[in-house]
C-alpha positions in Angstrom: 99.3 210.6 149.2 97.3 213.3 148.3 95.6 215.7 151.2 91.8 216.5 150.8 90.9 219.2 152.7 86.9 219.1 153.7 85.2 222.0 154.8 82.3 221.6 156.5 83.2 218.5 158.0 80.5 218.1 160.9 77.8 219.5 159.0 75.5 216.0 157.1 77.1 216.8 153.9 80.6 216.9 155.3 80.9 214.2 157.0 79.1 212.2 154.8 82.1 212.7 152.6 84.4 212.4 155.1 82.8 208.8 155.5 83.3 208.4 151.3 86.5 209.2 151.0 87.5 206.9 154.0 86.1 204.4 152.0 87.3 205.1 149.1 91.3 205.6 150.7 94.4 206.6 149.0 94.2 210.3 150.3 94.6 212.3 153.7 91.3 213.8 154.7 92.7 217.1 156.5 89.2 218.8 159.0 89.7 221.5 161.4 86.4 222.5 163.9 85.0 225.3 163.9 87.0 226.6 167.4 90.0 225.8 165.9 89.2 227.7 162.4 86.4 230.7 161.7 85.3 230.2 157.6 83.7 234.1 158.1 87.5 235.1 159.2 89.7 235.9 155.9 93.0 236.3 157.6 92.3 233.0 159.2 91.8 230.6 156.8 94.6 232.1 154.4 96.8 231.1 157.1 95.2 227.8 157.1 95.5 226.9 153.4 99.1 228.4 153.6 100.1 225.8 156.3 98.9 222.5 155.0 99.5 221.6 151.7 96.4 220.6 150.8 95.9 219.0 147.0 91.8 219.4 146.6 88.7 220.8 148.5 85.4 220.2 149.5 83.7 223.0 149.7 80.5 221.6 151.9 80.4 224.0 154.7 77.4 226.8 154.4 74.8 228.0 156.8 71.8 226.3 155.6 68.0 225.9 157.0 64.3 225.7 156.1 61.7 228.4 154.8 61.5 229.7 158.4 65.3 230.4 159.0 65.5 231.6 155.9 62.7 234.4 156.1 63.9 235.2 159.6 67.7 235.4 158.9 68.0 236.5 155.1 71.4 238.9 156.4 72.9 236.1 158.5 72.2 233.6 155.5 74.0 235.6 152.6 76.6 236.9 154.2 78.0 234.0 155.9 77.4 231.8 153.2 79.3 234.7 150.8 82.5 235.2 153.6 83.0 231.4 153.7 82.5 230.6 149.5 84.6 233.5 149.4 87.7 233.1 151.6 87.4 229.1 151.1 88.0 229.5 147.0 90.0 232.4 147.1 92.6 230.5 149.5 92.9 227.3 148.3 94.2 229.7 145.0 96.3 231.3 146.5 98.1 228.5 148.1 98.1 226.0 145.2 95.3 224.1 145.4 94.2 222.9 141.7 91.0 221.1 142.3 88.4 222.3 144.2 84.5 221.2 144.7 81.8 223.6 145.3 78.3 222.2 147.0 75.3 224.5 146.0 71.6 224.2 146.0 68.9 223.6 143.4 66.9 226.6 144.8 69.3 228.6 142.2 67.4 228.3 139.8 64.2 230.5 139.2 60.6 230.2 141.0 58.5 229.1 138.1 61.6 226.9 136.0 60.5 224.8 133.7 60.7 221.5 135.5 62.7 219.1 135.6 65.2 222.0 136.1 68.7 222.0 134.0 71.7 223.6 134.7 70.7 226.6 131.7 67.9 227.1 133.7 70.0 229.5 135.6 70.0 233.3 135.9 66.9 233.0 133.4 64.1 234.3 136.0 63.6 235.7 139.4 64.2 233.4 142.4 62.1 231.9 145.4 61.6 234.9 147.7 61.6 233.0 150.8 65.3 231.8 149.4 66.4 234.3 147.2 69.6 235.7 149.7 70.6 232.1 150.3 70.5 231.3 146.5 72.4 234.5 145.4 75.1 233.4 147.7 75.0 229.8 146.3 74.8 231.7 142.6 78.0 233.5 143.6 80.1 230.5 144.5 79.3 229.1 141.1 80.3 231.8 139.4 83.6 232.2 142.1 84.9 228.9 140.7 83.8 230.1 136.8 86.1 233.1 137.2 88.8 231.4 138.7 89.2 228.7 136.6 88.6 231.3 133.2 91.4 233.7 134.9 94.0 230.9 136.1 92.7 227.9 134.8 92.3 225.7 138.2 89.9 223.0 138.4 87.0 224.0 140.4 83.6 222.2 140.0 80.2 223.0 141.5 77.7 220.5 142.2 74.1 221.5 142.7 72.0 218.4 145.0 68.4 218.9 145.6 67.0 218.3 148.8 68.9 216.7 151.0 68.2 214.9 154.3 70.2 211.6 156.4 72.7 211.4 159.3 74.0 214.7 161.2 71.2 216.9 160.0 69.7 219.7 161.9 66.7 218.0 163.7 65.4 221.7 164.8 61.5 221.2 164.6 61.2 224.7 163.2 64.6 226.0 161.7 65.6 222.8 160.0 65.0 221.8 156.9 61.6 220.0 155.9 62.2 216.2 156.6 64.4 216.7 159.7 61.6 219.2 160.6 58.9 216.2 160.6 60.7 213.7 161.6 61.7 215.0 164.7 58.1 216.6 165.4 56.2 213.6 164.4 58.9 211.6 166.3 57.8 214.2 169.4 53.6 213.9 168.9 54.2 210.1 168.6 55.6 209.8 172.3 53.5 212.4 173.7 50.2 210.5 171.8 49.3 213.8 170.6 46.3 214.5 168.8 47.5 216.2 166.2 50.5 217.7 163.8 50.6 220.9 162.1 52.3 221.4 159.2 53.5 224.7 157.0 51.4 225.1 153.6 49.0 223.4 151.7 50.7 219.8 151.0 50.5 220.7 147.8 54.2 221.4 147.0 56.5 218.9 145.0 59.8 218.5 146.3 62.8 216.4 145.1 64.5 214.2 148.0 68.1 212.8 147.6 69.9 210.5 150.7 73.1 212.2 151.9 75.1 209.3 151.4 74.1 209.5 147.5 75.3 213.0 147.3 78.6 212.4 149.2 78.8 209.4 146.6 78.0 212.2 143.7 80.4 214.5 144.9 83.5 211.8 144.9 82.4 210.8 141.3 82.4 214.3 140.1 85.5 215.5 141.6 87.3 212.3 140.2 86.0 212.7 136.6 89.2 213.1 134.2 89.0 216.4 133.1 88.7 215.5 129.7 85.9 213.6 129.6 84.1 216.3 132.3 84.8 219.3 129.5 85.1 221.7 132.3 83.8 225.0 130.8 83.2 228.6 131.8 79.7 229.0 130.6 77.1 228.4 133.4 75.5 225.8 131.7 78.4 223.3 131.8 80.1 224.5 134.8 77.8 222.9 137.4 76.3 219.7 137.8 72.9 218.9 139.2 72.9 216.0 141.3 69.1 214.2 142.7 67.0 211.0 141.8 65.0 212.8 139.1 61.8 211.9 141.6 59.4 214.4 143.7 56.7 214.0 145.3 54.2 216.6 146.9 54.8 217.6 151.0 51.4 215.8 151.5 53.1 212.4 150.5 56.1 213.0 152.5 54.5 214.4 156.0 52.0 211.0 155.7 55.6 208.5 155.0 57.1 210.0 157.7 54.4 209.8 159.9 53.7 206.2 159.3 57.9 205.3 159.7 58.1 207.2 163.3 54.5 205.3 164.4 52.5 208.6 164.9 48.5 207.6 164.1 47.1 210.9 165.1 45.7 213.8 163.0 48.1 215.7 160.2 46.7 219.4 159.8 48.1 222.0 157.2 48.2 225.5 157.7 47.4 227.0 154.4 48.1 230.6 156.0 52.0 229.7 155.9 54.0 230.0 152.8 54.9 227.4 150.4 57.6 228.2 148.3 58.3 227.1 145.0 55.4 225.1 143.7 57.5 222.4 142.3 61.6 221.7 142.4 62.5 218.5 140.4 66.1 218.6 139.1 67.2 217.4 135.7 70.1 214.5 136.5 70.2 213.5 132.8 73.8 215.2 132.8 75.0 213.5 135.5 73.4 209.9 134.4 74.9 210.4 131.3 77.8 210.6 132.8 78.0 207.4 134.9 76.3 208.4 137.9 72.8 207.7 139.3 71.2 207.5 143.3 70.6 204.3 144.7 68.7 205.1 147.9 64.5 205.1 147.5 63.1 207.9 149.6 61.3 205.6 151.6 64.3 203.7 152.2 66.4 206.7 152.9 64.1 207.6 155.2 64.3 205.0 157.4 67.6 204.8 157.9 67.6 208.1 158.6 64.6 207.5 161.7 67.0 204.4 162.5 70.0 207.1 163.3 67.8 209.8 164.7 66.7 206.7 167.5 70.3 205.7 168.2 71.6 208.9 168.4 68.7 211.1 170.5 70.8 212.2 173.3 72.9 214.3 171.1 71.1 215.3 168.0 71.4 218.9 166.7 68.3 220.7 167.9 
């Protein structure tokens, strides 16, 4: 039985593939917390790949966050994210590992991309500002698994989601990412019966949403492909994947969904003096539907099962 190491593990992403590839059996899913193994610590997880034996890797654990965390933290977000890329896919060579899976981002690709976005769309314009450490980071662990596989011809894939949101996300009302960010604020005004929400920007935005179930679904599908069919090659245009619905729709749209799933009937306000970021980020998933592979979950839907979780599990969500 092979062992599938997945880093990452109590992060959404991570253990939303744990979840997947429990489902899916015939494999040993090998996690280790964070106490028991530092990603930023080289030494460290060397010694971990060198124990274990492990046949492929997820590669889901980064330090992520919204437009806020990311203006306030640009060091913390590129270095960390760098260390753990780094140490993750420079181990799991050095001990044997052959197949390897590397999650990025979408916000690789430059501010004013033509939209829908394709995977030659990158390194051909300068990135979000807001962003721009976090998505040179995520640009470097693309080109990480490039250079390894042109100089010792492993296997490892990088798949780049959109905008992701479900189970185990970061519910932080300001350092989270945008739909945790509302749902746990509007979740907040609606007990309180407060008058009124604010949120960051104009509404204007259009942003792509993708269920984190779909992407752990997208990530199985990729990492499974027979190589020969997948054409694994070095050139940045083939050697990543995006993975979303190929649907956006403005912040606007989403803040007035989420406020009508969570119950809260009081005023939405947008402060036009915060930033917005890209104006529009809609990937192009005609790779990946060519391939076999398209989401399931509407946003709407997604959503709700996300509010459903959020409910049951209050007590303990990560604020």
């Amino acid at each position: 039985m092979r062992r599938v190491f997945v880093a990452g593990h109590n992060g959404m992403v991570g253990s939303a593939i744990v979840r997947q590839l429990n489902i899916a059996g015939g494999c040993d899913v090998i996690t280790c917390d964070r106490q028991e193994l530092d990603l930023l610590k080289q030494s460290s997880v060397a010694e971990f790949f060198a124990g274990q034996e492990i046949d492929e890797v997820y590669l889901a654990a980064a330090k992520v966050g919204g437009i806020l965390a990311n203006n306030t933290y640009p060091a913390d977000f590129i270095y960390e994210n760098l260390m753990i890329e780094c140490n993750i896919i420079h181990s799991a060579f050095k001990s044997g590992v052959r197949k390897l899976l590397f999650l990025g981002s979408s916000c690789i690709y430059p501010k004013l991309a033509e939209q829908p976005m394709s995977e030659s769309a990158l390194l051909t314009g300068a990135l979000e500002p807001t962003n721009e450490p976090y998505a040179i980071a995520k640009i470097a662990g693309i080109k990480l698994c490039e250079s390894y596989n042109r100089q010792y011809g492993v296997d490892y894939r990088s798949v780049m989601p959109t905008n992701l949101y479900g189970e185990n996300d970061n519910f932080h009302a300001e350092n989270s990412h945008v739909i945790p960010a509302m749902m746990h604020r509007f979740h907040c005004a609606a007990k309180s019966q407060a008058a009124e929400v604010v949120v960051w920007g104009t509404g204007t935005p259009m942003r792509e949403f993708l269920h984190v179930d779909d992407m752990a679904q997208a990530s199985l599908f990729v990492m499974n492909l027979d190589r020969k069919s997948y054409e694994l090659n070095t050139e940045a245009t083939l050697s990543h994947i995006n993975v979303g619905t190929g649907v956006d729709c403005s912040i606007a749209e989403l803040a007035y969904t989420v406020a009508n799933i969570v119950g809260f009937e009081g005023q939405i306000i947008f402060d036009k003096t915060k930033p917005d970021g890209a104006p529009r980020k809609l990937v192009d998933v005609s790779r990946l539907k060519g391939m076999g592979w398209q989401s399931k979950t509407t946003l709407e839907e997604g959503l709700r099962l996300t509010y459903e979780w959020y409910l049951k599990n209050e007590a303990n969500i990560r604020l």
